[in-house]
N, C-alpha and C positions, 0 to 999 in steps of 0.2 A: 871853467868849461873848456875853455882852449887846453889849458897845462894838463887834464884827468881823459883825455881820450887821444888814442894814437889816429891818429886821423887816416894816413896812409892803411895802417894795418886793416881800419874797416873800410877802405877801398873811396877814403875821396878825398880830398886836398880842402886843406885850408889856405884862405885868400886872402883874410885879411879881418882888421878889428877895426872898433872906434867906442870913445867913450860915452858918444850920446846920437841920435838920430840926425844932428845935424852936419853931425863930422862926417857920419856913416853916406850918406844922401851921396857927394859928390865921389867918396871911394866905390860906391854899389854902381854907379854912373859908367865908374872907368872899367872896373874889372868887370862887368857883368856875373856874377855869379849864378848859377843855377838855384840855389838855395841860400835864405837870411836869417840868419836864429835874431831873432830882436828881444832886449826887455820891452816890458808896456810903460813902466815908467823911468824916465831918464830926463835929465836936464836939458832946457833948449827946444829939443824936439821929440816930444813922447814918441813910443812906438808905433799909439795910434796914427798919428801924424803922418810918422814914414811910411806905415802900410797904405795908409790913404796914397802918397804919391807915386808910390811903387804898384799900385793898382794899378794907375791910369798911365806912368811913363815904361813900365818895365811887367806888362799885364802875364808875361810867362814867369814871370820867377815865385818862385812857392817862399810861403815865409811861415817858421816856427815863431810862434811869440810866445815867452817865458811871464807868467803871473804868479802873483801871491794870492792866499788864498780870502783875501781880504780887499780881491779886485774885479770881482763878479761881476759888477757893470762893466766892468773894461772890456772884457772875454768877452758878455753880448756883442758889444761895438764891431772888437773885431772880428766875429762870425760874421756879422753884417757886412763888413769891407769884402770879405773872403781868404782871411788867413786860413792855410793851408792846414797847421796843426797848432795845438796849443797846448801846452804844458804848465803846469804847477810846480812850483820852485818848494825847498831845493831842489835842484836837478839831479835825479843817477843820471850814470852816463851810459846805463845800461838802455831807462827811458826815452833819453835824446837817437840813443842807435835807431833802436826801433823806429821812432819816427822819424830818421831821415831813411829808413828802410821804406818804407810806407811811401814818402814823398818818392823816391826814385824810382819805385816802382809806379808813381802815376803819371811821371817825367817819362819813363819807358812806354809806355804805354799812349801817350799823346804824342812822344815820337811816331809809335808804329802807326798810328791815326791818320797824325799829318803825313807819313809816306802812302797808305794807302790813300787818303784823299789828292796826291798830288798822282799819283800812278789812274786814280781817275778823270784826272782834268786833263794829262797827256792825252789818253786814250778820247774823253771826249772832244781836243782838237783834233785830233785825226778824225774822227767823224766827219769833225765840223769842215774840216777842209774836202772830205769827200762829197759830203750834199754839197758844199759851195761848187765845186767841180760839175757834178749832175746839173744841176741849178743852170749855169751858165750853159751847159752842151744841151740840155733841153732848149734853151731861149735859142742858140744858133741854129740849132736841126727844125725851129720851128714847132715843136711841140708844147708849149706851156702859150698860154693865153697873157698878154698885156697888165691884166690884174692881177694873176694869181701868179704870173713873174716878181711882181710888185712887191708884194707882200713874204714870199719865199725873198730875196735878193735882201729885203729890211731886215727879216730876222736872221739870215745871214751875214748881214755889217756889208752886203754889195752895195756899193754908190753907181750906180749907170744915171742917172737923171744929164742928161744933158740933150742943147737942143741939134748937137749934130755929132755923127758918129761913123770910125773908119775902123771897117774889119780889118785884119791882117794875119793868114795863117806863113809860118815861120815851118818848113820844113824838111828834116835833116836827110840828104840823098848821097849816099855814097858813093861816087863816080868810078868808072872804069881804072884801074891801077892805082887806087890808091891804097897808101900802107894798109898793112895787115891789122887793122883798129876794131874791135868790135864795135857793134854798131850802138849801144848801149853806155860805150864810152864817148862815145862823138856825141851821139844826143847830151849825156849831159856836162861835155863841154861846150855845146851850142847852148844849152838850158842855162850856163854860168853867166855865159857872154849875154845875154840878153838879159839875165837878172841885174846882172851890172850896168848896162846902157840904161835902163828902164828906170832902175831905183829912182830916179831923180823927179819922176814924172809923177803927179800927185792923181793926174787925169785920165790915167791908165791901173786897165783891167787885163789879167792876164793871166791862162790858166792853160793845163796841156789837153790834147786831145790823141791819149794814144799816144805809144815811146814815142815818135819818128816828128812828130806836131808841136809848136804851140801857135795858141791862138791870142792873139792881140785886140782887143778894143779900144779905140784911141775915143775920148770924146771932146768935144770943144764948142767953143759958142761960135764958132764960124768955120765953112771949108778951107778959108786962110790959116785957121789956127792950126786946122788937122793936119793942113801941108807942111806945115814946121814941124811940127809935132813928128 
């Protein structure tokens, strides 16, 4: 199989061999490959075997398993694990294209997946940072009620629970003669400089209200702590 197919010419690289599933285990470990052509029986460690741990350590990589046609129960088994394709020996090498045709295109395809579902979880934290935003400037303008703050802020991931608490608005004023800075650039080098002071503080809340603003909530179990703080 390695020696009868140009590997390059149909567009994928070969990684690497082993002569039974247990040599194969620590070289599939290193190289990570995309795709495992396995026999089902080999000495050591059947193919069964490998596919079993490549399930559970290695759950994206597809694997071809080659049988004979006098191992019917094996091919149950491995549908069961979830081997990817399965083939009857001997092998063309016309049969093997094809099926790693097949696998690459469902490797493409759970590509395009996973980018769509990550280009939805970006966009769902920017949501989630805009209600968190609303969320907070409703509770300071006084608009949201004690309990349905409560529960809005929980499903939010906001921690306010403490038994005492120090507003602070933080805001950016550009004085007579100063450089020619837009003001959009000052803001958010004042927005760095306080991201940086702040980081440290586990018991702070802090969000903007408007370019020119941010707003601070310090909480603490005492007005001595607030004062350090």
């Amino acid at each position: 199989i390695r020696d009868t197919i140009d590997w390059a010419a149909a567009g994928y690289q070969f990684c690497g061999e082993a002569p039974d599933g247990e040599m194969a285990l620590p070289l599939i470990r290193e190289r990570q490959p995309e795709t495992v052509i396995t026999d089902i029986k080999m000495p050591f460690m059947d193919g069964l075997q490998l596919c079993r741990i490549l399930r559970e350590t290695l759950p994206s990589t597809k694997i071809i398993i080659l049988s004979g046609h006098d191992e019917f129960k094996y091919a149950q088994e491995a549908i069961k694990i979830g081997v990817t394709e399965y083939l009857l020996k001997p092998i063309v090498p016309h049969d093997l294209i094809a099926a790693l045709r097949k696998v690459a295109q469902q490797i493409s395809e759970e590509r395009e997946t996973s980018a769509y579902v990550e280009s939805l979880q970006e966009q769902m934290a920017g949501h989630r940072a805009t209600l968190r935003e609303r969320c907070l400037l409703d509770l300071l303008a006084g608009n949201s009620a004690p309990a349905e703050f409560i529960e809005q802020a929980n499903a939010l991931g906001i921690d306010l629970l403490a038994p005492w608490y120090q507003v602070l608005v933080v805001r950016a004023v550009l004085c007579a003669g100063a450089p020619d800075t837009p003001l959009f650039a000052v803001c958010g080098q004042i927005d760095a400089i306080i991201a940086g002071i702040t980081a440290e503080f586990d018991s702070l809340v802090s969000f903007k209200q408007g370019l020119e603003e941010t707003v601070l909530i310090v909480k603490g179990d005492s007005p001595a702590a607030l004062e350090r703080q």
